[in-house]
MARGU-912809 format. One record per residue (C-alpha): residue number from 1; x, y, z; residue in three letters; chain. Coordinates in pm, whole numbers, plus 50000, padded with zeros to 5 digits. Example, Ala and Ser with C-alpha at 12.3 -4.5 7.8 and 13.67 -1.06 7.14 Angstrom:
<nodes>
{k=1; u=51230; v=49550; w=50780; r=ALA; c=A}
{k=2; u=51367; v=49894; w=50714; r=SER; c=A}
</nodes>
This chain:
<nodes>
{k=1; u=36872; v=37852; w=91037; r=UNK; c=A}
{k=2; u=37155; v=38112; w=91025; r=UNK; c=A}
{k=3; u=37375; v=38068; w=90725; r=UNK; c=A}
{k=4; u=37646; v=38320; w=90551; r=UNK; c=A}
{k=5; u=37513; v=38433; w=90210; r=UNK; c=A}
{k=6; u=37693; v=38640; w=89958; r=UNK; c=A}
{k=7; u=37542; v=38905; w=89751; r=UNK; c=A}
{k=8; u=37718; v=39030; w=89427; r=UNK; c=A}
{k=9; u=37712; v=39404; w=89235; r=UNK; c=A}
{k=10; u=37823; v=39570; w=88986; r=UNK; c=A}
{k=11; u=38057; v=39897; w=89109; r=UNK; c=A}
{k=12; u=38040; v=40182; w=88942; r=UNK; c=A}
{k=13; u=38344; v=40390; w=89089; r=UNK; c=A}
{k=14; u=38478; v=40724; w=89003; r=UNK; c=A}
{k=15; u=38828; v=40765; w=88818; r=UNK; c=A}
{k=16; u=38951; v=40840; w=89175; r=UNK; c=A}
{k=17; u=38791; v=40544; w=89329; r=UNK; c=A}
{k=18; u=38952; v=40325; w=89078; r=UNK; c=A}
{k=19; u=39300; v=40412; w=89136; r=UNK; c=A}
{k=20; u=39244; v=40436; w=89561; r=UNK; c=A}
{k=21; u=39081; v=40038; w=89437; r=UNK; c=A}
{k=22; u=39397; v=39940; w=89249; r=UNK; c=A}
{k=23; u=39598; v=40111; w=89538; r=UNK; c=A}
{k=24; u=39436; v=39903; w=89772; r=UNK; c=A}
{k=25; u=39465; v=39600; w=89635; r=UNK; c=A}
{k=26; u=39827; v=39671; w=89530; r=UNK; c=A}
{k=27; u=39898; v=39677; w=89913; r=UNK; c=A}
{k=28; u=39674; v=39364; w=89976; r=UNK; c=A}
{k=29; u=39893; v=39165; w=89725; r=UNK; c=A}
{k=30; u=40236; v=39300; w=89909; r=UNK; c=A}
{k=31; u=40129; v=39247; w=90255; r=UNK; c=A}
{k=32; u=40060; v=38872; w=90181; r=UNK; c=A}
{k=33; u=40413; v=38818; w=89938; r=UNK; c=A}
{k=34; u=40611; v=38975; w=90222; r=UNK; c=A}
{k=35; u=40514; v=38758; w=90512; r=UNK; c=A}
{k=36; u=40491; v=38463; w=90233; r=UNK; c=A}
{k=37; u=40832; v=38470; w=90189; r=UNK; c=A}
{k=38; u=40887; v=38577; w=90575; r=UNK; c=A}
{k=39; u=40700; v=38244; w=90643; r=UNK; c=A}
{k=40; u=40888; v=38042; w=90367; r=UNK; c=A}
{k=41; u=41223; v=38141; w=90545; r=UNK; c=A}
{k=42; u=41133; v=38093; w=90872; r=UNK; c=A}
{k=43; u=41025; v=37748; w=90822; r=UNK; c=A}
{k=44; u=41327; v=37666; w=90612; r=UNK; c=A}
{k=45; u=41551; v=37772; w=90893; r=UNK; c=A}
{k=46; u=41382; v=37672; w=91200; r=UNK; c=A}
{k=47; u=41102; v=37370; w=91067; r=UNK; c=A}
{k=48; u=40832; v=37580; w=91215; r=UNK; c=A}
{k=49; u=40594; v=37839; w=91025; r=UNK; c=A}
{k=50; u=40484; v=38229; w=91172; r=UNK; c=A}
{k=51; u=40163; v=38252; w=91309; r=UNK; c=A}
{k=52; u=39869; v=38500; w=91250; r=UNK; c=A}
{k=53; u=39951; v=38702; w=91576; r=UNK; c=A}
{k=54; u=40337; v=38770; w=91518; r=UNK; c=A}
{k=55; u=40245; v=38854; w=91151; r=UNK; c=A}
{k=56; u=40004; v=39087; w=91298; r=UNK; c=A}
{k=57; u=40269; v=39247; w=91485; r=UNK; c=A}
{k=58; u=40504; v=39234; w=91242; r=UNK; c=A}
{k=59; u=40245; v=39451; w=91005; r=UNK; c=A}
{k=60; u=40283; v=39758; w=91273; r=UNK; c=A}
{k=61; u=40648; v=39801; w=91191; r=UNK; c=A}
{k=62; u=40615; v=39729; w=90873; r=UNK; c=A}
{k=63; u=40345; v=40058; w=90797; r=UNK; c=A}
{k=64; u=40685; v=40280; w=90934; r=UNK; c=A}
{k=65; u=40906; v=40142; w=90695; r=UNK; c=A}
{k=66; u=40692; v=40130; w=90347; r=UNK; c=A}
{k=67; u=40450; v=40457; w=90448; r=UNK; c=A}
{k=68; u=40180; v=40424; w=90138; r=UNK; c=A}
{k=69; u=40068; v=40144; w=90317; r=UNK; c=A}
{k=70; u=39859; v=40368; w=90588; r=UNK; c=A}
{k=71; u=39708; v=40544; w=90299; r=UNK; c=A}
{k=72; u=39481; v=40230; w=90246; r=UNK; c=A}
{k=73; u=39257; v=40060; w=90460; r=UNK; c=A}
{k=74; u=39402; v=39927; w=90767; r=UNK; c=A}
{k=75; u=39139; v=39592; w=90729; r=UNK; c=A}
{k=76; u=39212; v=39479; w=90401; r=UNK; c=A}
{k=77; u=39582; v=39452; w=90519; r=UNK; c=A}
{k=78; u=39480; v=39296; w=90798; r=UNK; c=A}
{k=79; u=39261; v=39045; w=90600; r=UNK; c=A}
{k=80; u=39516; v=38939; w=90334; r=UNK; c=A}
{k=81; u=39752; v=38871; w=90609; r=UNK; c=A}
{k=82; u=39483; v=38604; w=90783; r=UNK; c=A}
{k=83; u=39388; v=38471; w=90406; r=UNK; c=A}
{k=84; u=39795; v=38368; w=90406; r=UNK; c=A}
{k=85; u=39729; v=38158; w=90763; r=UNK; c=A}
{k=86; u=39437; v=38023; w=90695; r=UNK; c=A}
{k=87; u=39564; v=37907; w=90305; r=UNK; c=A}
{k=88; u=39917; v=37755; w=90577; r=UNK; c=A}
{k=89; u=39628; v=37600; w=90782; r=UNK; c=A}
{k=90; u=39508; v=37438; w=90491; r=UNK; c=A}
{k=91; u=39754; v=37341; w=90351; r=UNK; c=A}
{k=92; u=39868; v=37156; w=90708; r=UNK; c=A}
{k=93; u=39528; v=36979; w=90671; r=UNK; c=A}
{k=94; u=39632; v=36846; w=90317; r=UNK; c=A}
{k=95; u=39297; v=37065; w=90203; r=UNK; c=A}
{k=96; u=39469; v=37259; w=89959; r=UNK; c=A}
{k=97; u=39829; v=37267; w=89811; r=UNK; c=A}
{k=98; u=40093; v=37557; w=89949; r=UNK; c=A}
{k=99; u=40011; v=37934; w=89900; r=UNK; c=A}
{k=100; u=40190; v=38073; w=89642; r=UNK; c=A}
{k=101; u=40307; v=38472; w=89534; r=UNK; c=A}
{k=102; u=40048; v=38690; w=89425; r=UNK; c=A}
{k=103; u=40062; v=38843; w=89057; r=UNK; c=A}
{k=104; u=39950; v=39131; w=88965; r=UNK; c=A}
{k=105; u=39911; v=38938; w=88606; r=UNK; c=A}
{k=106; u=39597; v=38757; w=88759; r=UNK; c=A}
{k=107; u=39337; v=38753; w=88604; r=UNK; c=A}
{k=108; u=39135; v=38849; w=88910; r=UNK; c=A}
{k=109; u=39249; v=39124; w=89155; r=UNK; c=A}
{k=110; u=39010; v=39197; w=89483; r=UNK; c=A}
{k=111; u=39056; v=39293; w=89841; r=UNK; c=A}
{k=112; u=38800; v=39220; w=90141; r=UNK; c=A}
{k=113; u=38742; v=39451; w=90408; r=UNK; c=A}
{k=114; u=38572; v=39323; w=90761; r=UNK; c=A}
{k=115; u=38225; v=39505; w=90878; r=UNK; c=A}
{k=116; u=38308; v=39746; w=91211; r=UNK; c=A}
{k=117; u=38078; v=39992; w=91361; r=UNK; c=A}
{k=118; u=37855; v=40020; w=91021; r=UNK; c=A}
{k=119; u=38172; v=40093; w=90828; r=UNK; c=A}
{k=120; u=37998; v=39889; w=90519; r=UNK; c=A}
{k=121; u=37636; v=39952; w=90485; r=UNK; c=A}
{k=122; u=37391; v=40027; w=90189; r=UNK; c=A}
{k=123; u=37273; v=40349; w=90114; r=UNK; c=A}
{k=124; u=37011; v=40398; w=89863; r=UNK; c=A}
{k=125; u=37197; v=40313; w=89522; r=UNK; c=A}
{k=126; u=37503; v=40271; w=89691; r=UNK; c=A}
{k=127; u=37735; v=40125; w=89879; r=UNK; c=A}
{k=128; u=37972; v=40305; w=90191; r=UNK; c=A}
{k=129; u=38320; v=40092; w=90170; r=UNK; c=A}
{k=130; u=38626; v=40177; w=90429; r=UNK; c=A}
{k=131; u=38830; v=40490; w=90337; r=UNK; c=A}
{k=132; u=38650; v=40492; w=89960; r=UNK; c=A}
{k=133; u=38323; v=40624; w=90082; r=UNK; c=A}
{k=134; u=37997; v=40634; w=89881; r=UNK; c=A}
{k=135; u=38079; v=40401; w=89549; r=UNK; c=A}
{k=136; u=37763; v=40376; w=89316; r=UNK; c=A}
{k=137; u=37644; v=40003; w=89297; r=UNK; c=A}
{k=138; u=37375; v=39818; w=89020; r=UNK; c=A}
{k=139; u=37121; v=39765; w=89336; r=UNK; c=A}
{k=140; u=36974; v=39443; w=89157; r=UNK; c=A}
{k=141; u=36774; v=39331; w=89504; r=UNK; c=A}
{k=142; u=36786; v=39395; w=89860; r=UNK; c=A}
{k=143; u=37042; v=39307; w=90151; r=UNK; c=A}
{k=144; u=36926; v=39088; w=90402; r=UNK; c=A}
{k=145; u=37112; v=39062; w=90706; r=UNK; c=A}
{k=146; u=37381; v=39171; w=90878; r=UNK; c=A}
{k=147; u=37671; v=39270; w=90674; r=UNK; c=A}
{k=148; u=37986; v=39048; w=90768; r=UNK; c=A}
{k=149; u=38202; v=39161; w=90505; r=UNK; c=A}
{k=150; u=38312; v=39320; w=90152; r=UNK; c=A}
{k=151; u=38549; v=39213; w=89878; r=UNK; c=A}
{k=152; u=38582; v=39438; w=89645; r=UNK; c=A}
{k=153; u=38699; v=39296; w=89287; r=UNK; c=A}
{k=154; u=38843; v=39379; w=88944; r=UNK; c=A}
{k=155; u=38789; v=39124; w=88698; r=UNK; c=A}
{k=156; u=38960; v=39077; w=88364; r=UNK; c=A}
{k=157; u=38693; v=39265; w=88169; r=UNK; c=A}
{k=158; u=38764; v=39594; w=88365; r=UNK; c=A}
{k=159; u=38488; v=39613; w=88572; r=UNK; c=A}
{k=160; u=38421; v=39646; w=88954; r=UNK; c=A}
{k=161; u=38203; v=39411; w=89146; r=UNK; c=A}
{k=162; u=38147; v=39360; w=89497; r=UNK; c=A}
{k=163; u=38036; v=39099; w=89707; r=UNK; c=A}
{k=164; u=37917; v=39091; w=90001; r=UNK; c=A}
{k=165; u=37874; v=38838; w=90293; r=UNK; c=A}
{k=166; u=37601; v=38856; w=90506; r=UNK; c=A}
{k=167; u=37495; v=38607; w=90837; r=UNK; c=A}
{k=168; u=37101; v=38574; w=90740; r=UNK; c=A}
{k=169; u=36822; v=38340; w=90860; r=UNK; c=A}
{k=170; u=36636; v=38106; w=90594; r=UNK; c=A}
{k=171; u=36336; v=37921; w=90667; r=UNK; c=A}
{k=172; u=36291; v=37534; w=90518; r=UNK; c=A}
{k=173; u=36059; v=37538; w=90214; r=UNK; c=A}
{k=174; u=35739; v=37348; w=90236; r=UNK; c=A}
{k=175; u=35740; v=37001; w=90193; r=UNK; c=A}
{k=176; u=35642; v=36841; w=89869; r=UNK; c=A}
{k=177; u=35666; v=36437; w=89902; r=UNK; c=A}
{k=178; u=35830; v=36418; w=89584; r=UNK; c=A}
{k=179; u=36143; v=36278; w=89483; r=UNK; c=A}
{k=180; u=36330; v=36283; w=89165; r=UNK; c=A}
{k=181; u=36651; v=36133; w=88989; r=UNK; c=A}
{k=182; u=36868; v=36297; w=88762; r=UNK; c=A}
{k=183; u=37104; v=36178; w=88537; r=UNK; c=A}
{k=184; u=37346; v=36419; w=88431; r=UNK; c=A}
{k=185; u=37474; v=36377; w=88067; r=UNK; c=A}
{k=186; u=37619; v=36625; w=87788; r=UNK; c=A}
{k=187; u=37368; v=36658; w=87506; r=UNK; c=A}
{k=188; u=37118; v=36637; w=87740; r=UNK; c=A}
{k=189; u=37238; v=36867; w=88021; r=UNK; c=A}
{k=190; u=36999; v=36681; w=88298; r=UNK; c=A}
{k=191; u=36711; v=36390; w=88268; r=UNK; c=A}
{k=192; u=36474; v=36343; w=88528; r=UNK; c=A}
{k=193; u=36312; v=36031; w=88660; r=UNK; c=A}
{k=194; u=35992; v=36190; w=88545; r=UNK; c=A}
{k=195; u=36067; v=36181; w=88174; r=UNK; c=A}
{k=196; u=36176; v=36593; w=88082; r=UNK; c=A}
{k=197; u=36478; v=36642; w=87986; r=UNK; c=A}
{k=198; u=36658; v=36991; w=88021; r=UNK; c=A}
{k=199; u=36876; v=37063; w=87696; r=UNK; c=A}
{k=200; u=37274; v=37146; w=87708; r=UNK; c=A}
{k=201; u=37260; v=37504; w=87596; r=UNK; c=A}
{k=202; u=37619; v=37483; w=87509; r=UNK; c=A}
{k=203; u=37714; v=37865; w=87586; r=UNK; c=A}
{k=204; u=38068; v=37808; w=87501; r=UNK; c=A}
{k=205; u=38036; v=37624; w=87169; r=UNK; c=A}
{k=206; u=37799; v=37934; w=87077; r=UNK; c=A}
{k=207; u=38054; v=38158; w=87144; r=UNK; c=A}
{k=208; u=38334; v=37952; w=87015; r=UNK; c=A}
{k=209; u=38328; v=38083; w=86691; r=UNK; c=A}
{k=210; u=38330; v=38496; w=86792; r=UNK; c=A}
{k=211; u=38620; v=38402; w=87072; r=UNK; c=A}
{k=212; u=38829; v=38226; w=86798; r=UNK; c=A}
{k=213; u=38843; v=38518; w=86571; r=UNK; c=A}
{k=214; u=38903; v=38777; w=86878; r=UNK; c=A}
{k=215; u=39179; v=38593; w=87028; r=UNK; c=A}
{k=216; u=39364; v=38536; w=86672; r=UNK; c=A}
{k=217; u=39356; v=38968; w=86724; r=UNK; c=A}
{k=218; u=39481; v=38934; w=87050; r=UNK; c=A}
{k=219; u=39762; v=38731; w=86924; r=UNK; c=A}
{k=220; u=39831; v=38949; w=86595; r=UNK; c=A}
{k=221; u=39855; v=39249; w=86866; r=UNK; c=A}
{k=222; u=40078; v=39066; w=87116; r=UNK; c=A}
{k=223; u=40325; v=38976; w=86831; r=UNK; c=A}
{k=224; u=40319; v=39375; w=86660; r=UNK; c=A}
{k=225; u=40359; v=39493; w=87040; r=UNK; c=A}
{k=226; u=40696; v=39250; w=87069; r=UNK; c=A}
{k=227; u=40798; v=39322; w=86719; r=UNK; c=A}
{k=228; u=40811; v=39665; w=86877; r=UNK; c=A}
{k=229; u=40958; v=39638; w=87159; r=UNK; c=A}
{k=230; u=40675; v=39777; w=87348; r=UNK; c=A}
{k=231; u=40599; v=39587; w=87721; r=UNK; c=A}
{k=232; u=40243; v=39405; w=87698; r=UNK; c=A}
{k=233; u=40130; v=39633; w=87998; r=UNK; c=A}
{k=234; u=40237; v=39933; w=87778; r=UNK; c=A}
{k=235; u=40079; v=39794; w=87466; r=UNK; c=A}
{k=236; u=39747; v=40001; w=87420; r=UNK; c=A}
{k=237; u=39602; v=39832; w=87139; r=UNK; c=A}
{k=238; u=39660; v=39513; w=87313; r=UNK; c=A}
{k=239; u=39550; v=39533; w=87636; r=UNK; c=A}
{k=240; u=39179; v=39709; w=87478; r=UNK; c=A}
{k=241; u=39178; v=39359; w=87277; r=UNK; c=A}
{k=242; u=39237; v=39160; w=87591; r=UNK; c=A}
{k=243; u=38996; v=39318; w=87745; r=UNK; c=A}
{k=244; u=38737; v=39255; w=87482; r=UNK; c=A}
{k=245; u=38853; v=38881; w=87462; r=UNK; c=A}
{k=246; u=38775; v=38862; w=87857; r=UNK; c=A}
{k=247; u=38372; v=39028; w=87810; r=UNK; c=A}
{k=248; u=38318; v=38747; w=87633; r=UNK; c=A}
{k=249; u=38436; v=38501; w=87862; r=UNK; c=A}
{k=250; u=38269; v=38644; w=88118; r=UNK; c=A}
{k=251; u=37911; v=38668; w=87944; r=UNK; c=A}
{k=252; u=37928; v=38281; w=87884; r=UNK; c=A}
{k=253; u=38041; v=38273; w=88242; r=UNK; c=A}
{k=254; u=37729; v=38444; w=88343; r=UNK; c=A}
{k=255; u=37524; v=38275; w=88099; r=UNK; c=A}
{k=256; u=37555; v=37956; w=88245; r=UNK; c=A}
{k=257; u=37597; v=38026; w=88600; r=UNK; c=A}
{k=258; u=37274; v=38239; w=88545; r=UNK; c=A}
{k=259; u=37098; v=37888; w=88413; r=UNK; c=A}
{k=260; u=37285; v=37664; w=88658; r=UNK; c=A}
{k=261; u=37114; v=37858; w=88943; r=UNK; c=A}
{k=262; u=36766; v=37900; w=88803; r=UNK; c=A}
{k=263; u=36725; v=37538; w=88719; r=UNK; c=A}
{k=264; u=36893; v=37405; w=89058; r=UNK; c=A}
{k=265; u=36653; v=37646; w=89232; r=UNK; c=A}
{k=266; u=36361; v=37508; w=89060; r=UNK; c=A}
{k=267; u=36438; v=37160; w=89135; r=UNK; c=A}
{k=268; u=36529; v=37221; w=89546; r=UNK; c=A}
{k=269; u=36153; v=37389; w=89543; r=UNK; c=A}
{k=270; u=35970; v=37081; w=89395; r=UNK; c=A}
{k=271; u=36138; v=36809; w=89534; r=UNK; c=A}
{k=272; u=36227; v=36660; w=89857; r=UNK; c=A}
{k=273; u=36480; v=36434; w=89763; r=UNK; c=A}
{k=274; u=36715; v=36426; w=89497; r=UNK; c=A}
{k=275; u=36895; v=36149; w=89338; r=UNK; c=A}
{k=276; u=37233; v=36232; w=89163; r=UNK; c=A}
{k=277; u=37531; v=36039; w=89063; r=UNK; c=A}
{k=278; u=37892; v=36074; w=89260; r=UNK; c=A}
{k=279; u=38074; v=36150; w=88942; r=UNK; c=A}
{k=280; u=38439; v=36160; w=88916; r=UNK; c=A}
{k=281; u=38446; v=36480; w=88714; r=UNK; c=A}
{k=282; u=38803; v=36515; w=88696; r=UNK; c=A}
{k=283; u=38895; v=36178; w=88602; r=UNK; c=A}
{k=284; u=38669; v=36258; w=88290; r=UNK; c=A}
{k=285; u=38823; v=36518; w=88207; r=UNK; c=A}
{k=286; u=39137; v=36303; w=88087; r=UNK; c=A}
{k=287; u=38929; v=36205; w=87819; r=UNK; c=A}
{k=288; u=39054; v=36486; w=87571; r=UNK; c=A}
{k=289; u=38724; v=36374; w=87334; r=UNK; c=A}
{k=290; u=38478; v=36472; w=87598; r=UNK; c=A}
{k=291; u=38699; v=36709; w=87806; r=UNK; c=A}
{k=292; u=38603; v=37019; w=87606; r=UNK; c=A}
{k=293; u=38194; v=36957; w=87631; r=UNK; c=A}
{k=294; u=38251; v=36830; w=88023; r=UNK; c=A}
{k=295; u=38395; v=37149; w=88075; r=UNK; c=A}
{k=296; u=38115; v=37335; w=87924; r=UNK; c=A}
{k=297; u=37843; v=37129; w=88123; r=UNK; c=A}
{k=298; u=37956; v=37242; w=88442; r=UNK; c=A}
{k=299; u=37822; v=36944; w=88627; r=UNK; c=A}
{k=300; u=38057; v=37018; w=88910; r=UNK; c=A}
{k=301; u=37921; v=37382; w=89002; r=UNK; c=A}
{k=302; u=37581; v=37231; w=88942; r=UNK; c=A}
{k=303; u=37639; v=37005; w=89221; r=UNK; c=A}
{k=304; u=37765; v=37215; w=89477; r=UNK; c=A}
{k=305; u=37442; v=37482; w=89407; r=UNK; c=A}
{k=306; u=37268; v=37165; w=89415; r=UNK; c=A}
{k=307; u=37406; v=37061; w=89791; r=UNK; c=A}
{k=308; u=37402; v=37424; w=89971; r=UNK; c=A}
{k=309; u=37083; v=37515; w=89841; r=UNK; c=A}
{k=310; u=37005; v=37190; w=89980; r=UNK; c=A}
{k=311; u=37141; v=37277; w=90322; r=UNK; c=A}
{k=312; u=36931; v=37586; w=90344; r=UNK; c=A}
{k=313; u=36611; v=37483; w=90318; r=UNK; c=A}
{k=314; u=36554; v=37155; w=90423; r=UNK; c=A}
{k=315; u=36617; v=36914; w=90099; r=UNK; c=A}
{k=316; u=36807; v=36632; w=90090; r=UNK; c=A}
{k=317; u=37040; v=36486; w=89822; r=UNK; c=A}
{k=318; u=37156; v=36153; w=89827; r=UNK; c=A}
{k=319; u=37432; v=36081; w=89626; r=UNK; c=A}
{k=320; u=37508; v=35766; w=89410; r=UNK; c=A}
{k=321; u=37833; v=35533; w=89356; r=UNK; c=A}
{k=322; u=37970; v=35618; w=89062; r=UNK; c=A}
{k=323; u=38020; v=35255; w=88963; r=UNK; c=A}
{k=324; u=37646; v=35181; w=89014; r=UNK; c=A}
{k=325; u=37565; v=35045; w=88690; r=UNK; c=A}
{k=326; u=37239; v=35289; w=88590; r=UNK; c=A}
{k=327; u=37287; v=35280; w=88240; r=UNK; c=A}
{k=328; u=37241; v=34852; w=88259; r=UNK; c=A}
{k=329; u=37012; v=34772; w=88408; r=UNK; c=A}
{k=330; u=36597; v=34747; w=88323; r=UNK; c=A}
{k=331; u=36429; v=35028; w=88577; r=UNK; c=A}
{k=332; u=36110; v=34830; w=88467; r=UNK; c=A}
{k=333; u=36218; v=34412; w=88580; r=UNK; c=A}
{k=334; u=36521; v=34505; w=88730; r=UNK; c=A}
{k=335; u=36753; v=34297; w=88469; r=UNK; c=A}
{k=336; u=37125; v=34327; w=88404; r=UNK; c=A}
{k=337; u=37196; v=34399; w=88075; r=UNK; c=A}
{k=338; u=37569; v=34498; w=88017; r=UNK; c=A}
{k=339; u=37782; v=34749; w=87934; r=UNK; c=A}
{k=340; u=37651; v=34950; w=87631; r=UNK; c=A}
{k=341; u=37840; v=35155; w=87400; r=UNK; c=A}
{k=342; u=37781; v=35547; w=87402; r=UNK; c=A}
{k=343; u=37635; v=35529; w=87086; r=UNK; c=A}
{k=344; u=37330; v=35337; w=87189; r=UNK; c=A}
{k=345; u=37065; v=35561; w=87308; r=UNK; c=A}
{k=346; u=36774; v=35350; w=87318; r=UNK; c=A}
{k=347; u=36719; v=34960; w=87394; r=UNK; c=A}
{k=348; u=36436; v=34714; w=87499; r=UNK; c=A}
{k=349; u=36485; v=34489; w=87766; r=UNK; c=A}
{k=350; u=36513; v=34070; w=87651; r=UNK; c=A}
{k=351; u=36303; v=33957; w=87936; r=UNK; c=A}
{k=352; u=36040; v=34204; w=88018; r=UNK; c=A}
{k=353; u=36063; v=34377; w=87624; r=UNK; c=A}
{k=354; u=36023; v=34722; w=87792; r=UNK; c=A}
{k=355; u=36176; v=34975; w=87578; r=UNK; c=A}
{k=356; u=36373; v=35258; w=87750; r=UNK; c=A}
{k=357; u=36570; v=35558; w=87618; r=UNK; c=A}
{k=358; u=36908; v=35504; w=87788; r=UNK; c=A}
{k=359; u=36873; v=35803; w=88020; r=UNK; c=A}
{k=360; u=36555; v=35836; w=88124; r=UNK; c=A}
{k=361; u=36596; v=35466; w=88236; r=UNK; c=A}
{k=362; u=36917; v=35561; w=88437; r=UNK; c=A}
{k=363; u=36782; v=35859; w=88586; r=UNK; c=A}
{k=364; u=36503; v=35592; w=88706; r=UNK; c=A}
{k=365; u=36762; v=35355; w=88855; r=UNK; c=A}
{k=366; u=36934; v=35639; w=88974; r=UNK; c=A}
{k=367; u=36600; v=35733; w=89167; r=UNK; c=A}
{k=368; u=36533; v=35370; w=89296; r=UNK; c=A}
{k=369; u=36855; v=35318; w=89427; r=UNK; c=A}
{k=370; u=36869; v=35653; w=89605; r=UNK; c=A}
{k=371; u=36542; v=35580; w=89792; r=UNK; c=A}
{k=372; u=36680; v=35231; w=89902; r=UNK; c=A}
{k=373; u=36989; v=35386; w=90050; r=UNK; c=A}
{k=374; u=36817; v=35654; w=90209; r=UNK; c=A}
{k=375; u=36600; v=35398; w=90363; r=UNK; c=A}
{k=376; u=36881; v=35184; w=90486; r=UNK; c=A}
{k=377; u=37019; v=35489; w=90672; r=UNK; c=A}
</nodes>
């Protein structure tokens, strides 16, 4: 099966390289606000929108007014101009809410560059990107496929990654006849039908402490650069504190996306089937109690590497109401309990006197009831 898979590395650009990057992605980010607010007008004044083509046309007469903008690569411009039709197609489609000004206050700034006659390829320890030439890359593994595209990115941290999106073939993975539930909880970050539990490593809470007393500098520095009068974007001190604040976001980032994809690999290779709850993350999330440690979890992002991985090679998921009542009933006679507190993590059934531990008996249910609906399918 041919799917589109991304591949991400580290850059590791020259001083020049890095300002023709910001340059580039300067230009990106006024492209797209121009015909925003071209689009905006037009459909104030008329009730219809631009289109992708007149923009396109548009973007010709608009490299002889503003010059710099032929200095940059012609595709990336291009590209942020069908990002803005595709986010109005969207939006048409009720998919996602209106597009909305770029800032160059984001916290991530990137451009993406389409692959034409071999103008992105992989040489050695490097990479050959449009107009920027050879950039040196962290060559973790190797490329397959055929290159579809490039977005080059500077996150918050100051470094330069890129990613790119390739059109590959995957094979389906061997079959194993197993199946497996899971029931997703937060000091136990998943329990399987089989018994093992895998623990909540908790990457933010373990970094809570260090990002408290970093940001409380960040904040003493923002308040002697205003006490100053200096700009933030002027304030030296400030912005190599922000800076430091955002490495350690982004190592629990990687931390548990690193985990999240290791352990949803693992389980797509050993099982056939999975058996997962629909939960409604975001209503959750209102709980403030549990809204801090749900956001930790992840379960969402789980999920989705869950599903595509899935996709690839031949797995199914099945996917359980969210109002299915695991946590109730017996997984041994089948009987209906009640609603149980969160507190109780353990109980023994009145008729059959089986005693479960609360999640390992859900992830059961969870397990039963996903082989009955994939049977009634």
């Amino acid at each position: 099966m041919l799917i589109n898979k991304a591949y991400k590395f580290r850059l590791y650009p020259t001083k020049e390289q890095e300002t023709f990057i910001a340059k580039t992605i300067g230009c990106s980010r006024f492209v797209f606000n121009r015909f925003l607010g071209q689009w905006n007008d037009t459909y104030q004044e008329t009730g219809k929108g631009l289109t992708y083509s007149a923009c396109s046309a548009q973007l010709t007469q608009l490299k002889k007014e503003f010059v710099w903008l032929k200095e940059v690569d012609s595709i990336a411009l291009q590209s942020s101009l069908k990002n803005l039709a595709d986010s109005f197609t969207r939006f048409f489609k009720k998919q996602n809410k209106a597009p909305r000004f770029k800032s160059k206050k984001n916290q991530v700034q990137s451009y993406t560059t389409k692959e034409t006659n071999s103008n992105i390829a992989i040489v050695d320890n490097k990479i050959k990107l449009p107009k920027l030439g050879l950039v040196r890359l962290a060559k973790s593994r190797e490329v397959e496929g055929r290159i579809l595209s490039a977005t080059v990115r500077r996150n918050p941290s100051g470094k330069f990654f890129v990613s790119i999106l390739v059109e590959t073939d995957v094979q389906p993975l061997k079959k194993t006849d197993s199946s497996i539930g899971i029931d997703l909880g937060i000091t136990d970050f998943a329990v399987f039908s089989d018994g093992h539990k895998v623990d909540n490593h908790t990457f933010t809470a373990k970094m809570e402490k260090k990002l408290r007393r970093e940001q409380r500098k960040l904040s003493r520095r923002a308040l002697q650069a205003k006490n100053k009068g200096i700009h933030l974007f002027d304030a030296q001190n400030y912005q190599k504190q922000k800076r430091k604040v955002a490495r350690l976001h982004e190592r629990v980032r990687n931390q548990r996306d690193d985990f999240l994809h290791k352990l949803s690999t693992d389980i797509i290779k050993n099982h056939d089937v999975i058996c997962i709850e629909d939960l409604n993350t975001k209503g959750m999330l209102r709980n403030h109690k549990l809204a801090k440690s749900i956001s930790d979890v992840s379960w969402s992002a789980f999920v989705s590497k869950l599903e595509y991985k899935a996709k690839w090679y031949g797995k199914t998921i099945v996917k359980i109401s969210r109002w299915y009542p695991s946590s109730q009933i017996c997984s041994e006679c089948g009987h209906q309990e009640g609603k149980k507190s969160l507190e109780i993590r353990d109980w023994t059934c009145p008729i059959c006197h089986k005693h479960h531990d609360r999640d390992i008996n859900a992830s059961r249910n969870i397990l039963a009831e996903g082989v009955r609906t994939l049977d009634l399918a």
